[in-house]
N, C-alpha and C positions, 0 to 999 in steps of 0.2 A: 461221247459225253465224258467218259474217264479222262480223253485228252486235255478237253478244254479245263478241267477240274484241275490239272498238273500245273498247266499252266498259268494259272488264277494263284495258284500258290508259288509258282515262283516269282509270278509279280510281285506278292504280298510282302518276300522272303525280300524281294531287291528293295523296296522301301522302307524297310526297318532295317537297313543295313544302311548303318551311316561313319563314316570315318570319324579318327577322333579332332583331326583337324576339322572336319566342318563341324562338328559338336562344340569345339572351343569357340569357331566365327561364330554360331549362332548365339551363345552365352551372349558373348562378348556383348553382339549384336541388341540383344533384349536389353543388357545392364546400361546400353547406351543409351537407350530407347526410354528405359527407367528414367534414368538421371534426368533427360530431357523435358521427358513427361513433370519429375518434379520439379526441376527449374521453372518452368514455365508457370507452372502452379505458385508457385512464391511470386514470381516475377508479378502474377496477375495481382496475389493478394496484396502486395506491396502498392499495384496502379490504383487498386481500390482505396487502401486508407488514402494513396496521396492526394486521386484528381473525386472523390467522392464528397459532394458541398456537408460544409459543415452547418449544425442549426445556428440559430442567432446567438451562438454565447460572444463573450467577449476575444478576443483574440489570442490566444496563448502566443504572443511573439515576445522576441526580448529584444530591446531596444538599443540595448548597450553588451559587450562582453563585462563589464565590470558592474551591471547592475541588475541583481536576480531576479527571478519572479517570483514572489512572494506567494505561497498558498498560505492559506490557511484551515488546518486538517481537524477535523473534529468526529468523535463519538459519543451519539447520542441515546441513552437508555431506555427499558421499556416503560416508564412508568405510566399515569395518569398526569402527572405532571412532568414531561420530561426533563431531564438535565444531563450536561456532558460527564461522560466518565472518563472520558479522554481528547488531550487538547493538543495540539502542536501546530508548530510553526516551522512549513520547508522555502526555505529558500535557493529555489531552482536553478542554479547553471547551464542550459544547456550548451552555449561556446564551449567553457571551459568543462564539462562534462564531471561537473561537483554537485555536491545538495550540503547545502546545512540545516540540520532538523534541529528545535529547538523545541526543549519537551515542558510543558507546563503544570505543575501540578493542580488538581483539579481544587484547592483547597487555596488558592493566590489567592492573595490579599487585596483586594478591590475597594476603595475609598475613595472619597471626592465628589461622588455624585448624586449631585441635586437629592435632598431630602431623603437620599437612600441609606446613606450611612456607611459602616461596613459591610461589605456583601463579599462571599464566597465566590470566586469567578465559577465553579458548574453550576451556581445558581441564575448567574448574568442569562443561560439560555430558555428556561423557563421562564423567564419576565420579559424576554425580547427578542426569542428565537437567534436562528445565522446574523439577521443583522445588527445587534446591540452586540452578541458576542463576537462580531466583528471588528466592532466599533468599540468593545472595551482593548479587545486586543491590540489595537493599532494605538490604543493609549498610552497602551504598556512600553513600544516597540520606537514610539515616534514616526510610525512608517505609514505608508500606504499601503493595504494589500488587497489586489485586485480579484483575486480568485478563493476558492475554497472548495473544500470535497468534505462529504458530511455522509457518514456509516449510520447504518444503522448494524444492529445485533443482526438481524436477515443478508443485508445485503455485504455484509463484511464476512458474514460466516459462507455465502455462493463466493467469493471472492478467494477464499481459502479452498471449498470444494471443487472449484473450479481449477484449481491450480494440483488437484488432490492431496489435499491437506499439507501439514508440517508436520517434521520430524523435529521433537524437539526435547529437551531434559525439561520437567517439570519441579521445580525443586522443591515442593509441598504440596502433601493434599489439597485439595480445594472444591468444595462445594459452594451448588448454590439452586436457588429456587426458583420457579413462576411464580408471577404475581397471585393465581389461584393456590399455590403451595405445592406444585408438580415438582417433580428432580429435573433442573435446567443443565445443570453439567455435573460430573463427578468424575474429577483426576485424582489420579491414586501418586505416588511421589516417582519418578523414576521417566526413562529415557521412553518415548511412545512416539505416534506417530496421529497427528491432533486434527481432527474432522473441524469443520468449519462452524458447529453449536460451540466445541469444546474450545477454541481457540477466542471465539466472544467470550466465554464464560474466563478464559485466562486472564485476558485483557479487560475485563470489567471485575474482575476479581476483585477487594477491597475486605481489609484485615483490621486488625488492630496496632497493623504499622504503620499506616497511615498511609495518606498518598503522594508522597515522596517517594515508598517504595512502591509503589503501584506504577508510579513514573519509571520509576528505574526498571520496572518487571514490561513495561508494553515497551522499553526501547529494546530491550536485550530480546523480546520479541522481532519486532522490526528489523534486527540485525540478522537475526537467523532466517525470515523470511525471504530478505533480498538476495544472502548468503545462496540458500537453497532454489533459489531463483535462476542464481548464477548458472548453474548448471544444467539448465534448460536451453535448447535452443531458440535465440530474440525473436524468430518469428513464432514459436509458438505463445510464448508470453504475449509478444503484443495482438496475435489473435484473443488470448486467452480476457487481456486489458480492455480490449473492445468491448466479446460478450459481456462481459461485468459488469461497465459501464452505464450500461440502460440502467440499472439498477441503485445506482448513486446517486445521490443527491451532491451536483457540481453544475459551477458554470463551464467548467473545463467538456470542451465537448470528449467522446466517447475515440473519434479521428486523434484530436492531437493527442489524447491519453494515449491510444498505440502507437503513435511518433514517438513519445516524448520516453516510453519503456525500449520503443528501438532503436533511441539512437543512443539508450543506457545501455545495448547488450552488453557490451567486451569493459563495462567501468567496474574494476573490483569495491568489492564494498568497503577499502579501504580508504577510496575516496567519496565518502555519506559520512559526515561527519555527524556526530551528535551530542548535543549539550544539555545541560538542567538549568531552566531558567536562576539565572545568579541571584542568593539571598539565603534566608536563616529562615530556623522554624521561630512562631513568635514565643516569645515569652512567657512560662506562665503567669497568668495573669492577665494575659494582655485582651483584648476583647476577641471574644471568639462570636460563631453566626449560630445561628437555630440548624445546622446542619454538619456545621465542621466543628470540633470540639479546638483543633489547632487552627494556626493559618501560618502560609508560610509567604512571610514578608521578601519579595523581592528588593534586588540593587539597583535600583536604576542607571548607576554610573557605569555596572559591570554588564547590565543590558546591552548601554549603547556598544561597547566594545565587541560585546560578541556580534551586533546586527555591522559594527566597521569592517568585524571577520571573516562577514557574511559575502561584501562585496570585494574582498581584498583590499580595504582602506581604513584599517584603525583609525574609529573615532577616538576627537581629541576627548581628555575629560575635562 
């Protein structure tokens, strides 16, 4: 019995006795094994966004390298009456692997239409929803725009969560409320790192500066967003763009949204250009709305120039 006992242990003793050479091939071996395992994994998620049918939206394809595709981006409040608190306008490249964003102050000067008078454009979406603020916007632009993506405070702020938040320099207090009187957000001044309630509550934020700076405060957002984006790797993003998507209100299906983030991996945000609708605040005096105390009168001549800029072909004036 004792013999057999000796011998059981020096089996034991030969089997955990391993050289450092095969300790290396077996690493080796696993980390190949890894990598494999992960490739394959991408390789799959990749097969899925490309060969998985998209629903009935419209086609996200671009028909020309010199002619964008125009979204049309909006954010829409919690009210009882809703209205946008943020409007913009991208004009998509994918060829040439550009965007031009054009930022709209929610406070444009809307006129000409039938028996309505002057109207505030965040007013335009409470009297006619996505498509009259479609419809005014394409008046402004001379253009067609085929597509659109519409946030709400919910599904902009999973958008952010999802991404786990932003790092961002806030550069003033900012509060604000529920419609019952609850604390909706509260940023204190200084560099933080901004959950997806707090990030609605930046972007709908609205002062006594008006919303020119309101415009200027959601682009300098946008910058740091994609900025901090950058530094993710494309397949998580556009996994991340997918989950999201169920949650937006777009005709852009949920598929080409994570295309259209992966074939943005490697474009520095130096190529997202971004503009302020061209124009003046009006004048005092001039007729204001039951909602905006200003209005801020766009150029139409310096319009058409930037939508020329848009495609690489300055319009004539």
């Amino acid at each position: 019995m004792g013999e057999t006992q000796k011998k059981g242990k020096t089996r034991n003793k030969r089997r955990r006795t391993v050289s450092p050479d095969e300790r290396k091939r077996r690493f080796w071996h696993r980390l190949g094994m890894a990598i494999l395992i992960g490739l394959a994994i991408i390789a799959g998620v990749l097969a899925w966004f490309h060969f998985r049918p998209s629903p009935a939206n419209e086609e996200f394809a671009q028909q020309s390298p010199d002619i964008p595709l125009y979204v049309l981006v909006i954010g829409v409040d919690e009210e009882a009456a809703p209205r946008t608190n943020f409007v913009g306008l991208a004009a998509v490249n994918k060829e040439k692997k550009t965007v031009d964003f054009i930022m709209l102050p929610n406070n444009t000067k809307i006129e000409g239409r039938k028996g309505k008078g002057v109207q505030a454009l965040q007013d335009i979406y409470t009297e006619g929803g996505m498509s009259l603020t479609r419809a005014v916007v394409e008046d402004i632009f001379h253009i067609r725009i085929p597509y659109y993506i519409s946030f709400t405070p919910e599904s902009f702020a999973r958008m952010i969560d999802i991404n786990d938040g932003l790092p961002l320099y806030v550069e003033k207090p900012m509060y604000g409320e529920t419609s019952d009187g609850a604390v909706d957000f509260n940023l204190g001044q200084g560099y933080q790192l901004l959950t997806g309630r707090e990030s609605a509550g930046y972007m709908s934020y609205s002062d006594k500066e008006g919303p020119l700076f309101q415009a200027l405060r959601q682009e300098r957002f946008l910058k740091a967003f994609y900025e901090d984006r950058e530094t993710h790797f494309g397949i998580t993003n556009a996994v991340n763009a997918y989950r999201v998507w169920h949650d937006v209100d777009s005709n852009i299906s949920a598929k080409d949204m994570a295309r259209l983030v992966w074939t943005f991996r490697n474009v520095p945000v130096s190529d997202i250009h971004f503009y302020m609708l061209p124009g003046e605040i009006a004048k005092s005096g001039e007729t204001k709305t039951a909602t905006s105390d200003t209005l801020w009168n766009f150029d139409p001549v310096e319009v058409q120039k930037i939508i020329g800029t848009s495609s690489h072909a300055i319009a004539n004036e």
